[in-house]
C-alpha positions in Angstrom: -4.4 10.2 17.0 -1.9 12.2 19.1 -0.1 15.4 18.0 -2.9 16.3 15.3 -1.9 13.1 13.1 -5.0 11.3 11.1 -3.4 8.1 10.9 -3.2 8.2 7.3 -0.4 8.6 4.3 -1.0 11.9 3.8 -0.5 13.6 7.5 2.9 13.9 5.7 2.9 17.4 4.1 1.9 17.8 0.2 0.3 14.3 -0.4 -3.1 13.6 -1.2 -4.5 10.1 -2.1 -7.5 8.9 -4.7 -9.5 5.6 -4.6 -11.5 4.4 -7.4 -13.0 1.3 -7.4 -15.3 -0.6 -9.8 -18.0 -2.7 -8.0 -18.9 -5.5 -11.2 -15.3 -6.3 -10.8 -14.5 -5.5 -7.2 -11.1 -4.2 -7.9 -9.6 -0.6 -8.0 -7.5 1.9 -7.8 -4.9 4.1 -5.5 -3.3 7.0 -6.3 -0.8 9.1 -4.4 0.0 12.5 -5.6 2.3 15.0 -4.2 2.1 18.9 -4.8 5.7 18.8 -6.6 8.2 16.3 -7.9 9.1 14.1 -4.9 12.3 11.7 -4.0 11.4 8.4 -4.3 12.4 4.6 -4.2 11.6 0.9 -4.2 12.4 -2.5 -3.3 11.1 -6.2 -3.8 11.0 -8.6 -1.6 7.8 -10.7 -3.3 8.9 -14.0 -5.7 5.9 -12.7 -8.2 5.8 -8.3 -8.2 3.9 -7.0 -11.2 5.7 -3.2 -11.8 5.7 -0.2 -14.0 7.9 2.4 -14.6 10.5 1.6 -11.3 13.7 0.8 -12.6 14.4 4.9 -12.6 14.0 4.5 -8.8 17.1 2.5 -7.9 19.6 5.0 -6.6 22.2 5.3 -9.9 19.3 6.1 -12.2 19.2 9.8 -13.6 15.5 10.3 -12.3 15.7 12.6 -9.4 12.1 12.9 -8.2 8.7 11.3 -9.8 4.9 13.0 -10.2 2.9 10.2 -8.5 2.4 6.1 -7.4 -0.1 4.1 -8.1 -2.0 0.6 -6.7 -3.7 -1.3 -8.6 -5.7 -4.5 -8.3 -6.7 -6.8 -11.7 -3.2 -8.0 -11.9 -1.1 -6.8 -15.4 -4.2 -5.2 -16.9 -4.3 -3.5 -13.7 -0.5 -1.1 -14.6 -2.7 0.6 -17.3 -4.1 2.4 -14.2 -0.3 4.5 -14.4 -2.0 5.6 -18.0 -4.8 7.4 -16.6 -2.8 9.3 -14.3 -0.5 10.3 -16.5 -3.4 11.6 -18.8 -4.6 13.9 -15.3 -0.9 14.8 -14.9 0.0 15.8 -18.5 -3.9 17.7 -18.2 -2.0 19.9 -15.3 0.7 21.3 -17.0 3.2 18.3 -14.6 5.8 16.2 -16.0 9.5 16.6 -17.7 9.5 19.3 -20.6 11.0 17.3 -23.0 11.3 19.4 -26.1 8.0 20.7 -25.3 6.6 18.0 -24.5 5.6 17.2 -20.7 6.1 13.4 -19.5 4.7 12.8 -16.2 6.6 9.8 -14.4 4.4 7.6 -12.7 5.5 4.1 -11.2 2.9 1.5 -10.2 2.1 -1.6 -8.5 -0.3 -4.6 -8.7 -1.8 -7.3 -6.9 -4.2 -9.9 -8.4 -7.7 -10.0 -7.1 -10.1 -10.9 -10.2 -12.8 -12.9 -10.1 -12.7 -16.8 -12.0 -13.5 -16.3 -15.4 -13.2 -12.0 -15.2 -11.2 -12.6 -19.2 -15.0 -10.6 -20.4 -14.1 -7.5 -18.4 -11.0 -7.5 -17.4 -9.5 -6.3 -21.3 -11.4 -3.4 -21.4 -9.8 0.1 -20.4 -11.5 -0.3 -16.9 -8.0 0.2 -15.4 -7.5 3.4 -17.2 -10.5 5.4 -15.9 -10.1 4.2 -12.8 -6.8 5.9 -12.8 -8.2 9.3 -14.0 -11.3 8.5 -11.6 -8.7 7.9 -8.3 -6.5 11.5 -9.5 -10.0 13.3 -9.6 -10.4 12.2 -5.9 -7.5 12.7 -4.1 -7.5 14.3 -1.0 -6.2 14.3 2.1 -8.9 12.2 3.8 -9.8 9.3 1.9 -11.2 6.2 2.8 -9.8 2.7 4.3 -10.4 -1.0 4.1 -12.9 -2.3 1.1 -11.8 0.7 -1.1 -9.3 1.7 -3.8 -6.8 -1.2 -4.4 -8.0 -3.0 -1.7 -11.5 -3.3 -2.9 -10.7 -6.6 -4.0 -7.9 -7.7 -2.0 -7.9 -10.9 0.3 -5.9 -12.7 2.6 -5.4 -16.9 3.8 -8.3 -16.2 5.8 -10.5 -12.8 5.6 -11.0 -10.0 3.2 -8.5 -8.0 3.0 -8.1 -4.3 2.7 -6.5 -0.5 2.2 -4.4 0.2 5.2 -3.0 3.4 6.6 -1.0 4.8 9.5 1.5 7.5 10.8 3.7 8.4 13.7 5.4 11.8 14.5 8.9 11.3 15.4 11.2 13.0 18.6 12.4 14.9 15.8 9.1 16.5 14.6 9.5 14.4 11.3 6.4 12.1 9.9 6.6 8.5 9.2 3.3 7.0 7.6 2.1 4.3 5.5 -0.5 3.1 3.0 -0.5 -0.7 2.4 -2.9 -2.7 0.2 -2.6 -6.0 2.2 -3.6 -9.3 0.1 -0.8 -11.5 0.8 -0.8 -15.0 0.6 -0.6 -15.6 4.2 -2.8 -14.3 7.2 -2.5 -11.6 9.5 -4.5 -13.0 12.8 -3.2 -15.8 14.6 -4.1 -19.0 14.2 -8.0 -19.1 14.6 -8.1 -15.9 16.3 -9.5 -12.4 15.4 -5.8 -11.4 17.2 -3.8 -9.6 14.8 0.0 -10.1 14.6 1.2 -6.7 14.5 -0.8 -6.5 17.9 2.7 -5.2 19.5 2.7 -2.0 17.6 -0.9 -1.0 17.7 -1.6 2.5 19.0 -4.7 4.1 20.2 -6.6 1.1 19.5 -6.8 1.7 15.5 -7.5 -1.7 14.9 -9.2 -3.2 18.2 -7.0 -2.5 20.8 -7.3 -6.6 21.0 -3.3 -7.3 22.0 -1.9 -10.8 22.0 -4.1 -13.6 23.4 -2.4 -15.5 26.5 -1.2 -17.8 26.1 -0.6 -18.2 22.5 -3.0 -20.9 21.1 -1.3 -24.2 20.1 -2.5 -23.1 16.3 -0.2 -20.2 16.3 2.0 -21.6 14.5 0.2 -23.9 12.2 1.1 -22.4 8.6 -2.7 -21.0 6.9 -2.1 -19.6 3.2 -4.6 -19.6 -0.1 -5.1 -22.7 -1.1 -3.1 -23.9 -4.3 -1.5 -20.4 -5.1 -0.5 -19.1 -8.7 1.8 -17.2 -9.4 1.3 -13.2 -9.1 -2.4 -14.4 -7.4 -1.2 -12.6 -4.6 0.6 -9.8 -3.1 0.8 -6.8 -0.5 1.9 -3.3 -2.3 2.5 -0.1 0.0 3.9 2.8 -0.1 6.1 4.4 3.0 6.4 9.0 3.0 8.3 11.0 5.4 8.7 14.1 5.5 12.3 14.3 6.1 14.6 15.4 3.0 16.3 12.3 1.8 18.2 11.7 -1.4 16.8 8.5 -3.4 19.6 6.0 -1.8 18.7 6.7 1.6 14.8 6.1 0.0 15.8 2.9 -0.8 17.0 1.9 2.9 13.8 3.1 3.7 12.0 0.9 1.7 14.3 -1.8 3.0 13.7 -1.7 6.3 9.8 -1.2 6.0 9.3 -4.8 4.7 10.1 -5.7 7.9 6.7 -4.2 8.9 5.2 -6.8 6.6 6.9 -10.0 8.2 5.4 -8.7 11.6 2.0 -8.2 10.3 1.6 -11.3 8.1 2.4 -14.7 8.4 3.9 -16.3 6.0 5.9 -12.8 4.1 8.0 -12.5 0.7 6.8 -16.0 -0.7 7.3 -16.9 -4.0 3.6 -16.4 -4.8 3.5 -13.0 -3.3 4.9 -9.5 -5.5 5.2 -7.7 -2.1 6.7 -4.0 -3.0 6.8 -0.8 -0.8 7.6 2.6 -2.4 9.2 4.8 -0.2 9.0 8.6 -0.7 10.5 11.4 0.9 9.1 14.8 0.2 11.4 17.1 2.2 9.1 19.3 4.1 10.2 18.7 7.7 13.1 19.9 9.4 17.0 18.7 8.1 17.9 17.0 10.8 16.8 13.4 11.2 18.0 9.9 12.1 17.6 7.6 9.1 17.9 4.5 11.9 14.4 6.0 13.4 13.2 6.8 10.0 13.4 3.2 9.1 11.9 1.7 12.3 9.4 4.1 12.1 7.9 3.1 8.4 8.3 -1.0 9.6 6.2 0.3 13.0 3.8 2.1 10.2 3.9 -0.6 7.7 2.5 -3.5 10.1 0.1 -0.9 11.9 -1.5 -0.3 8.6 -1.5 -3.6 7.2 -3.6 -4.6 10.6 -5.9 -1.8 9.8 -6.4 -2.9 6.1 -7.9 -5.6 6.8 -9.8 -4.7 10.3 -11.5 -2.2 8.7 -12.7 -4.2 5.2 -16.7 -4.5 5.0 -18.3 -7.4 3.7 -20.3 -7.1 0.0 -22.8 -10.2 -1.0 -20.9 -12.6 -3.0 -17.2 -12.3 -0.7 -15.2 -15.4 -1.0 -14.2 -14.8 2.4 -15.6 -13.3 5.4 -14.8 -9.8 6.6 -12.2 -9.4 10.3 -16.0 -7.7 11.5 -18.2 -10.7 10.3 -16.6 -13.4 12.2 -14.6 -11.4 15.2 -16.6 -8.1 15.6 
């Protein structure tokens, strides 16, 4: 990756990221931490999102920054993850002093990826150690694909995957982007192994395949999971930068990142899907900054690492579906 990047979330300054997974259930865990308090935001543009702790991230709310995010699979039972990074937070000394008592805020995300009958497991605190387990582990290189909340993740077509991937703008700012890619839809084209976020690929990070030519005639034939339920679904990200923006302009961010998701997956935003991205700013670059680049920038990022999500997923016995590697590679 050019100018010293790793392609990953946290090549912007003070982040560090944590997967924990748990192999029985095949689901797990993200965190992203930050140093200090950072500026964040979110928006929706799923029918089904499963959230925690986000409504102090719209732009009028009194919250001005937030301790960490977190991605979860296992659907609902999945938010308790936020519980067991909270307990790693509060452990640290982070979190609003509130009459002497600290209150880390932590706002999550889910997608559903249990198993048929998972009801035996699924109650359990699982979530909750997974969220301690994915604070103990953050770093700033962490591992893509079948891993974190993507261990369990899927798509119409392949196994899905943990994403990640970063730019450095004209302006010396970072863009990046961690998605955890299930959605309903696919991200190849048609029959192909061709990804459609193919346009924005750099340095080959997820095959260096481009578009086929001519586009085959199932392009455009509409692949999704069969008979969907609601919240079964769902792609959850997170968008950082660098760049020191105030929570409204975090929102835009957000915003304009989901177009990142409509170029990487086919269909986007259906009613079955709870697709989310988190956008943070921790304002460590330099002050000067275009918010128009900022914004195409975390869409480039978002589709880039959605393509990689699933690319780089490896196949476990038992898969429901095959692995991009298994039946392109």
């Amino acid at each position: 990756m050019s100018g010293g990047l790793k392609n990953l979330l946290t090549d912007v300054a003070g982040l560090k990221v944590g997967n924990a997974a748990d192999d029985d259930l095949r689901s797990g865990v993200t965190a992203v931490i930050c140093e200090e308090p950072f500026v964040a935001s979110a928006d929706v543009a799923g029918g089904a999102p499963g959230t925690r702790d986000i409504a102090h991230l719209s732009p009028e709310q009194t919250v001005e920054g937030i301790d960490a995010i977190v991605l979860s699979g296992g659907s609902a039972f999945g938010l308790d993850a936020a519980g067991g990074v909270m307990t790693r937070l509060v452990d640290a000394g982070r979190g609003f002093d509130i009459r002497g008592t600290r209150v880390p805020i932590v706002s999550s995300a889910i997608l559903f990826d249990l198993p048929p009958d998972a009801n035996d497991v699924e109650r359990g605190p699982i979530y909750r150690e997974l969220g301690k387990r994915a604070f103990d582990q953050a770093t700033t290189d962490f591992e893509l694909g079948t891993a974190g909340a993507g261990t369990g993740a899927t798509t119409a077509t392949l196994k899905g995957g943990l994403g990640s991937a970063s730019t450095r703008l004209s302006s010396g700012h970072v863009v990046a982007a961690l998605v955890a890619a299930n959605p309903v839809g696919q991200v190849t084209i048609g029959e192909t192994g061709y990804f459609w976020a193919a346009p924005f690929e750099q340095d080959d990070e997820f095959g260096g395949l481009g578009w086929p030519s001519p586009l085959p005639p199932s392009a455009r034939d509409l692949r999704h999971k069969l008979q969907p339920t609601t919240g079964a679904n769902t792609t959850i990200a997170v968008v950082a930068t660098d760049a020191p923006l105030g929570k409204g302009q975090a929102k835009r961010l957000a915003v304009m990142a989901h177009d990142g998701a409509a170029r990487a997956m086919w269909p986007a935003h259906t009613a079955f899907d709870g697709d989310i991205v988190f956008a943070i700013a921790t304002g460590r670059g330099p002050h000067d900054y275009d918010v128009i680049e900022l914004g195409a920038a975390a869409a480039d990022c978002m589709a880039r690492a959605t393509a990689r999500g699933v690319f780089l997923a490896t196949p476990a016995e038992g898969d429901p579906l095959p692995a991009w590697r298994d039946r392109f590679g």
